[in-house]
C-alpha positions as CSV (number, residue, x, y, z in Angstrom):
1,X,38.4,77.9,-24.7
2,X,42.4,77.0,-24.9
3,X,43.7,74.3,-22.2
4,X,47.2,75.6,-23.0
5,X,49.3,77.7,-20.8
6,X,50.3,80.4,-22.3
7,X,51.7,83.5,-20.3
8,X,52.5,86.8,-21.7
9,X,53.7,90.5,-20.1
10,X,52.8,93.3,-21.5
11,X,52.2,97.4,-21.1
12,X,48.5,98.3,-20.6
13,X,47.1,102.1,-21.4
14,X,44.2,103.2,-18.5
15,X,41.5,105.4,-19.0
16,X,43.0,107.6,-16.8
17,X,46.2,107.8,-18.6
18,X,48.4,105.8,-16.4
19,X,49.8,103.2,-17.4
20,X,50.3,99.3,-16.1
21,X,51.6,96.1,-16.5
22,X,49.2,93.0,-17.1
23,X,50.0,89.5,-17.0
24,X,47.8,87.4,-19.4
25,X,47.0,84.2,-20.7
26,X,46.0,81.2,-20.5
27,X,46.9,78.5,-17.3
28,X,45.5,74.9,-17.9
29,X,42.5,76.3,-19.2
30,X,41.3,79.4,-17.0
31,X,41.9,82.4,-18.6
32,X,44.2,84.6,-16.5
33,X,44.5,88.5,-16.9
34,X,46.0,90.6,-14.0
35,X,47.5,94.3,-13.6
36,X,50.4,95.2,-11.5
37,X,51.6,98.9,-10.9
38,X,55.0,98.1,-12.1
39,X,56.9,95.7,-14.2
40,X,58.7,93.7,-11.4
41,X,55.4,93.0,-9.7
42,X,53.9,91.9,-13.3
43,X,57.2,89.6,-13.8
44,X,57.1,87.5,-9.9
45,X,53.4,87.2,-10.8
46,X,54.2,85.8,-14.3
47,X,57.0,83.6,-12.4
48,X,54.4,82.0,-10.4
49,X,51.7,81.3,-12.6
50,X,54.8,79.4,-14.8
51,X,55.7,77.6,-11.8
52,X,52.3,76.3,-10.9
53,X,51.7,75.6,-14.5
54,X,55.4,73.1,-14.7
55,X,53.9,71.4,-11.5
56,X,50.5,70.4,-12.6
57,X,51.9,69.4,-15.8
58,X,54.3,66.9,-13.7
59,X,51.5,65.9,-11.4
60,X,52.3,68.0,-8.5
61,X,50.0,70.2,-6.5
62,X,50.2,73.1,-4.1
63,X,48.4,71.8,-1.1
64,X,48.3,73.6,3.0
65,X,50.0,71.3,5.1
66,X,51.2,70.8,8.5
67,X,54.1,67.9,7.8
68,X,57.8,69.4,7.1
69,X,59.8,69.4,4.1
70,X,61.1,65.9,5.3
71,X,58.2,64.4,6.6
72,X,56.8,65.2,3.1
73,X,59.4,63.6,1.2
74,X,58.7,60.5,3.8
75,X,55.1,60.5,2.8
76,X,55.5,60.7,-1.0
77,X,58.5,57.4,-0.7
78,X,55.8,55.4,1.4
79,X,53.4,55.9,-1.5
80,X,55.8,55.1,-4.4
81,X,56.2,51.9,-2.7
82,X,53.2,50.9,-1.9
83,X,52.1,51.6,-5.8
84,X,50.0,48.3,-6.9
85,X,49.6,46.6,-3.1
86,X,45.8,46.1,-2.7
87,X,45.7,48.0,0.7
88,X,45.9,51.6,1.9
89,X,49.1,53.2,3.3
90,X,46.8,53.2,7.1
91,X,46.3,49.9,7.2
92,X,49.9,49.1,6.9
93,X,50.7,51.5,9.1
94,X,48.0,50.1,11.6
95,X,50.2,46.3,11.1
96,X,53.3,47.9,12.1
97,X,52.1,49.6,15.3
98,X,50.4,46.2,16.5
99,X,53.3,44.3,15.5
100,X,56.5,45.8,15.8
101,X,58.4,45.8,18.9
102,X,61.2,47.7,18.8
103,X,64.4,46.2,20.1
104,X,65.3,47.9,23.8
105,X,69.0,48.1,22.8
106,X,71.4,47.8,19.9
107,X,73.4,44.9,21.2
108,X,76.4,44.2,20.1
109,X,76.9,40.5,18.2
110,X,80.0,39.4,19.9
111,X,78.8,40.7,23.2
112,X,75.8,38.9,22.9
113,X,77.6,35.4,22.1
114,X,79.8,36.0,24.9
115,X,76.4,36.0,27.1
116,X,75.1,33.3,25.5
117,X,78.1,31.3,26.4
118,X,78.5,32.2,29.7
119,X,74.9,30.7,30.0
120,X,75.7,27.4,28.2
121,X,79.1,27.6,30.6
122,X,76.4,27.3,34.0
123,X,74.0,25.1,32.7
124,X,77.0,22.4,31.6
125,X,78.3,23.7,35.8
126,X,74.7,21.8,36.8
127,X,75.1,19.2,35.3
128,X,72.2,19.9,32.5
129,X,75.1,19.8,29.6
130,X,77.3,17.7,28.3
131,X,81.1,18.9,27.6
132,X,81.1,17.7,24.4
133,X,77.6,20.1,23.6
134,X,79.0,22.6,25.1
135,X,82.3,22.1,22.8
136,X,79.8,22.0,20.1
137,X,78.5,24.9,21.0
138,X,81.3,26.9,21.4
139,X,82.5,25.7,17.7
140,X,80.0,27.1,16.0
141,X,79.9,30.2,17.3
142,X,83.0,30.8,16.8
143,X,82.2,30.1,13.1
144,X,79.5,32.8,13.4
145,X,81.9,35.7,14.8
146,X,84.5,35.0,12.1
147,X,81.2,35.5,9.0
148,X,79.7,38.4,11.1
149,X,83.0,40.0,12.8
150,X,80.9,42.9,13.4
151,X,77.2,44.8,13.7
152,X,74.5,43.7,16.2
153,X,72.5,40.8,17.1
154,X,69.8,42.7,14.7
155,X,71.9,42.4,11.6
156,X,70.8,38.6,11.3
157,X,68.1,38.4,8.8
158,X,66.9,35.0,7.0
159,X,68.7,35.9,4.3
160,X,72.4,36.4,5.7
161,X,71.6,33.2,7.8
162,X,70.7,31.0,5.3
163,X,73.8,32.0,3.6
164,X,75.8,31.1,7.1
165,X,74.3,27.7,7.2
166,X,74.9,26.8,4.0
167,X,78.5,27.8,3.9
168,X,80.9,25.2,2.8
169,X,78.1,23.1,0.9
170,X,77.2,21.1,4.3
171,X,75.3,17.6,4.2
172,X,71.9,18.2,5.0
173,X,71.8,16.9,8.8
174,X,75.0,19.2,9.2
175,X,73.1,21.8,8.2
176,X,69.8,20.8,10.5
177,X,72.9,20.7,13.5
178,X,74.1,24.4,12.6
179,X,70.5,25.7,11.9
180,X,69.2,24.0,16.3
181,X,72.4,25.7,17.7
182,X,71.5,29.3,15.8
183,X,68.2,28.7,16.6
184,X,68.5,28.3,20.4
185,X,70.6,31.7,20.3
186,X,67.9,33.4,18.6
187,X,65.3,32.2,21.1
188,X,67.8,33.3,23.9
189,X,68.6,37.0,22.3
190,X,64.3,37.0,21.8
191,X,64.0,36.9,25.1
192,X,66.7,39.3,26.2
193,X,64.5,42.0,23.6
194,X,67.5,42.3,21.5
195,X,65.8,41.1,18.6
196,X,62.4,41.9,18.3
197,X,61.9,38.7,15.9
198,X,63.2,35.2,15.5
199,X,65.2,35.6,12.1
200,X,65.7,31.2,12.2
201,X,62.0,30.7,11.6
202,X,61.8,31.9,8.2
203,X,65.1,29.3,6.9
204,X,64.1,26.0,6.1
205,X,64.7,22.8,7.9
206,X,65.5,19.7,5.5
207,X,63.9,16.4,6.3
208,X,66.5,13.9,6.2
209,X,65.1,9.8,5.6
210,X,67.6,7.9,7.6
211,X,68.7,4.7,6.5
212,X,71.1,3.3,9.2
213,X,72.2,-0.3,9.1
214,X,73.4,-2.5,11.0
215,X,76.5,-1.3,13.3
216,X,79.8,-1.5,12.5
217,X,81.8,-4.2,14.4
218,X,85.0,-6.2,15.0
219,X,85.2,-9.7,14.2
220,X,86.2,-12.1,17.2
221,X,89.9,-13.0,15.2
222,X,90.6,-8.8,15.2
223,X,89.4,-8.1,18.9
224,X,92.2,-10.6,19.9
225,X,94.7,-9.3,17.2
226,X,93.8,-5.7,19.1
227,X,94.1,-7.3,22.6
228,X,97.2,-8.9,21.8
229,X,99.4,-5.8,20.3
230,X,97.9,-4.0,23.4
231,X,99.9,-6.2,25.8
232,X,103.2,-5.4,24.2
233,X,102.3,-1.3,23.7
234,X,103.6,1.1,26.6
235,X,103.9,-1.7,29.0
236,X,100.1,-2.6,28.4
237,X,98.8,0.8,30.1
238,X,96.2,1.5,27.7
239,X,94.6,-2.1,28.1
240,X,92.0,-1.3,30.9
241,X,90.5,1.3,28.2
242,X,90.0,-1.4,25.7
243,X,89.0,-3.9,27.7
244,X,86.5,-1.9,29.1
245,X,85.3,-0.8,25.9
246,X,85.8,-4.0,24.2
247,X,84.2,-5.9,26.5
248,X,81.6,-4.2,28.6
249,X,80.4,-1.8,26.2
250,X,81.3,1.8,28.1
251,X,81.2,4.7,26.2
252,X,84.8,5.9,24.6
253,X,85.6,9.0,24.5
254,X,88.2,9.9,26.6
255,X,87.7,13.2,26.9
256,X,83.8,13.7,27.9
257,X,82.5,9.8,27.4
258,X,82.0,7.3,30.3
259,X,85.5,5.7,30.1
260,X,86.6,9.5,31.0
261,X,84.4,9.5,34.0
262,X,84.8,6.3,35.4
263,X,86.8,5.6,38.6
264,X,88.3,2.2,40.1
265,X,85.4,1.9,42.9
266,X,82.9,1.9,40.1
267,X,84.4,-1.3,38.7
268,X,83.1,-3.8,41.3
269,X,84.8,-7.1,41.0
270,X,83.6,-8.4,44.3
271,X,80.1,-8.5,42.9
272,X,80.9,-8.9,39.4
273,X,79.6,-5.4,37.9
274,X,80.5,-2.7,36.6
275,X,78.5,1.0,38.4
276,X,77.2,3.5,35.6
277,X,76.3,6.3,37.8
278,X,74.1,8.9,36.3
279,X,76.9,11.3,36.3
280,X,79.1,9.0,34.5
281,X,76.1,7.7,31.8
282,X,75.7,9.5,28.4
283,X,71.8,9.4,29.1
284,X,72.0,10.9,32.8
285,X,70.6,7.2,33.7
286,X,72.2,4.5,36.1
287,X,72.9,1.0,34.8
288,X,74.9,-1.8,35.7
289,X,77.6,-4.1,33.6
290,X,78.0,-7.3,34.2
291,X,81.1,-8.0,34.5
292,X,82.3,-10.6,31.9
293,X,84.7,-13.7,32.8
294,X,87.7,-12.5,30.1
295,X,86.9,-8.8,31.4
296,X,87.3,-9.9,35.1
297,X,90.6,-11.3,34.2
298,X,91.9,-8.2,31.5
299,X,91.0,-6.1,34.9
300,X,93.2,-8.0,37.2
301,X,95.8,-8.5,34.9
302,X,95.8,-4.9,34.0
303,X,94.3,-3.0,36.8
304,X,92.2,-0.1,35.9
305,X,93.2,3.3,36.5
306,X,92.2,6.4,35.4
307,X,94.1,8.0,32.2
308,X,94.4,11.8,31.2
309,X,92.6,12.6,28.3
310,X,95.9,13.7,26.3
311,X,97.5,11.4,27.5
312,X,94.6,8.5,26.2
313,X,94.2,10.4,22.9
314,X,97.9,10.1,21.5
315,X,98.3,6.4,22.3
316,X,94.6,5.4,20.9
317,X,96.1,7.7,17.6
318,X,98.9,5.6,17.3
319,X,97.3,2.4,17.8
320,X,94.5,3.3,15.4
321,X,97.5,3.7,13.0
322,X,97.6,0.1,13.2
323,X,94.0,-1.0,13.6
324,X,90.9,0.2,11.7
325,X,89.2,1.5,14.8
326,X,85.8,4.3,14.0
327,X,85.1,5.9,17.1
328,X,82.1,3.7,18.5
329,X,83.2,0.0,16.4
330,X,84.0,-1.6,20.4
331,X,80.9,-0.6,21.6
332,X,79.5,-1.6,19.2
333,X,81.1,-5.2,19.0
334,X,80.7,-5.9,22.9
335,X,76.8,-5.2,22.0
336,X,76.2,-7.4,18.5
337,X,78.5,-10.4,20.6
338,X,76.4,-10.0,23.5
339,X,73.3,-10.7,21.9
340,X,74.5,-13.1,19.6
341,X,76.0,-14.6,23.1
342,X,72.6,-14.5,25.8
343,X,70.0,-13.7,22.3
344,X,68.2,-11.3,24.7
345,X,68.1,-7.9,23.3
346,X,66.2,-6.7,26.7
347,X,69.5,-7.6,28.8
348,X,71.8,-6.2,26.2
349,X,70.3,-2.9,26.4
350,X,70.1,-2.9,30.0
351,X,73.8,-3.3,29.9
352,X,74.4,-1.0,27.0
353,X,72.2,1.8,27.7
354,X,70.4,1.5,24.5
355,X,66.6,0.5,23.7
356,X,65.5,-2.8,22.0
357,X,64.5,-0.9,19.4
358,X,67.7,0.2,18.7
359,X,69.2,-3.1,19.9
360,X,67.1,-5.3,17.4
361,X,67.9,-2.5,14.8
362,X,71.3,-2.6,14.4
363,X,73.0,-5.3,16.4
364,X,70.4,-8.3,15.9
365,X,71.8,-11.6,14.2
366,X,75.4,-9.5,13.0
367,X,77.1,-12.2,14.5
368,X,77.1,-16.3,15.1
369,X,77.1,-17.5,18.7
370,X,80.4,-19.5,17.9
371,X,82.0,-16.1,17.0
372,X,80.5,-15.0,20.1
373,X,82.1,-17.6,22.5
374,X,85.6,-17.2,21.0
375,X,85.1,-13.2,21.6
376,X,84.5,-13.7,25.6
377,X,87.2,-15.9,25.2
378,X,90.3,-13.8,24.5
379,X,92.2,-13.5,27.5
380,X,95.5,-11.7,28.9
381,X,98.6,-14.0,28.5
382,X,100.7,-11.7,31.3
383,X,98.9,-13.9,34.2
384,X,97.3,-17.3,33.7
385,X,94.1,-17.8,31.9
386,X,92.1,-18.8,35.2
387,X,88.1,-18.5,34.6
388,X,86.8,-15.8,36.7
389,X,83.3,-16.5,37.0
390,X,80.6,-13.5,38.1
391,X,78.4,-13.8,40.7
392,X,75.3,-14.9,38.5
393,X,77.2,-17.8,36.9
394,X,79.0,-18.8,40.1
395,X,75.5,-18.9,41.9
């Protein structure tokens, strides 16, 4: 028996004298011989049989089904792609149903990071974020509208994030900073349903092996250099900020940091201490500062008084111009002289707001005790050098 299709038409001779039209051959094997009263019928039958024969030769087959043209099509792509996975199309499909949430709404990126801010905006209004977070905050999302200007929150996949992060070749705890700020969003835009997935848990977080020294600090000679030129700049109106910072340790930045938050009745000099409120501390925790002798006379010298922000930012720029000054190097100073001073790192994070973990860390043995005493010795020249002894010496 052939197993090749062949087809032909021809003109068949009946008994009765008529005559027909037969279609025969051969069609994958079964022999095929049919008549038709006329030639058109014999042709559309020959058609067919062709037809059928080109689709079993290309692995199709005729089959009674309920699904429509496009749900067929559907049905053929899903099996293409699932060629060589060790599981059945159902159980996929099975995953998918359990899994898959889909999103309520199709929310718009930009409106969503407006939200988002406008919830950063009230917790910073109570109190439960810092202005300088919040700046942070603000920052980077503005970074993220300028890469995504438009499309929905659901547009961020791992892959277009990681991307994001790594813009601009960042250090690694840069990109750590970017990747807790996207990741807070995505947590926030979870819980809204507008994303049915967290997209930050599949990018990686890089461990990063610290290896901070010891802190960066003034020597005694350069604080009273500083002090000094500060007397003869602006009619000495930025010397309460230094003192202060210089010599009790507070927090300098002027527009979110403790100096920028303290008022005159916080600075006590009828007792001799200086009032961190919670509201004014970095760490939401109330401490006191002793006040120093050479601070108690810098403060009457040069009372203290509150300074705008712009205001304190262009004079510290211009005297930074002449004096190497990082942003922390007075803090940390008042803090390594201090202990080198009382050498008790439990009383010098009291009055720094640090632990004596991090005290013994990065300020232990940095500097001499002689270095020390010259240090809480600079004093103004504008009034006389009186000591000014605090409460605990006096008593």
């Amino acid at each position: 028996m052939s197993t090749n299709t062949s087809l032909a038409l021809s003109r068949f001779e009946n008994r009765n004298g008529t005559s027909s039209w037969r279609v025969s051959g051969w069609l994958h094997g079964v022999r095929i011989r049919k008549n038709f009263k006329s030639r058109d019928e014999a042709a559309v039958q020959k058609s067919v049989l062709e037809i059928r024969a080109a689709q079993a030769a290309a692995g199709l087959r005729p089959a009674v089904t309920l699904l429509t043209d496009h749900q067929l099509r559907e049905a053929e792509g899903a099996f293409h792609r699932l060629e060589g996975q060790p599981h059945p199309l159902r159980f996929y499909l099975d995953y998918a149903l359990a899994n898959y949430r889909e999103p309520q709404q199709e929310k718009p990126l930009g409106h969503a990071v407006d939200e988002y801010l406008a919830s950063k905006q009230k917790e910073h209004e109570r109190d439960l974020l810092s202005a300088r977070q919040l700046r942070s905050i603000r920052d980077e999302f503005k970074a993220l509208r300028r890469h995504f200007p438009s499309g929905s929150v659901c547009q961020l996949s791992p892959t277009n994030l990681i991307a994001y992060l790594e813009r601009g070749n960042p250090a690694l705890k840069t990109y750590n900073n970017r990747r807790a700020l996207l990741s807070t969003f995505c947590k926030f835009a979870f819980q809204k349903d507008w994303i049915s997935r967290n997209p930050i848990e599949k990018t990686p977080h890089h461990r990063i092996h610290h290896r901070r020294g010891s802190a960066v600090t003034l020597s005694a000679n350069e604080a009273g250099r500083l002090m000094a030129y500060l007397e003869t700049y602006d009619e000495g109106a930025m010397v309460p900020y230094f003192a202060l910072c210089l010599f009790a340790g507070i927090r300098p930045s002027q527009r979110d940091g403790e100096i920028a938050k303290l008022r005159p009745e916080h600075i006590r000099m009828d007792t001799g201490v200086i009032l961190i409120e919670p509201e004014v501390s970095k760490v939401r925790m109330k401490r006191q500062v002793t006040i120093q002798p050479n601070l108690a006379a810098w403060l009457r010298a040069y009372p203290f008084k509150p300074l705008k922000p712009a205001y304190a930012e262009y004079h510290r720029e211009r005297i930074v111009q002449h004096f190497t000054l990082s942003h922390d190097v007075m803090r940390h100073t008042f803090i390594s002289m201090f202990v080198a001073r009382y050498r008790s790192m439990g009383e010098a994070a009291l009055q720094a707001g640090n632990s004596e973990g991090i005290i013994r860390k990065h300020y232990l043995d940095i500097k001499s005790p002689g270095e020390a005493e010259a240090f809480f010795g600079i004093l103004p020249k504008r009034a006389p050098a009186r000591a000014i002894l605090s409460p605990a010496e006096a008593a």
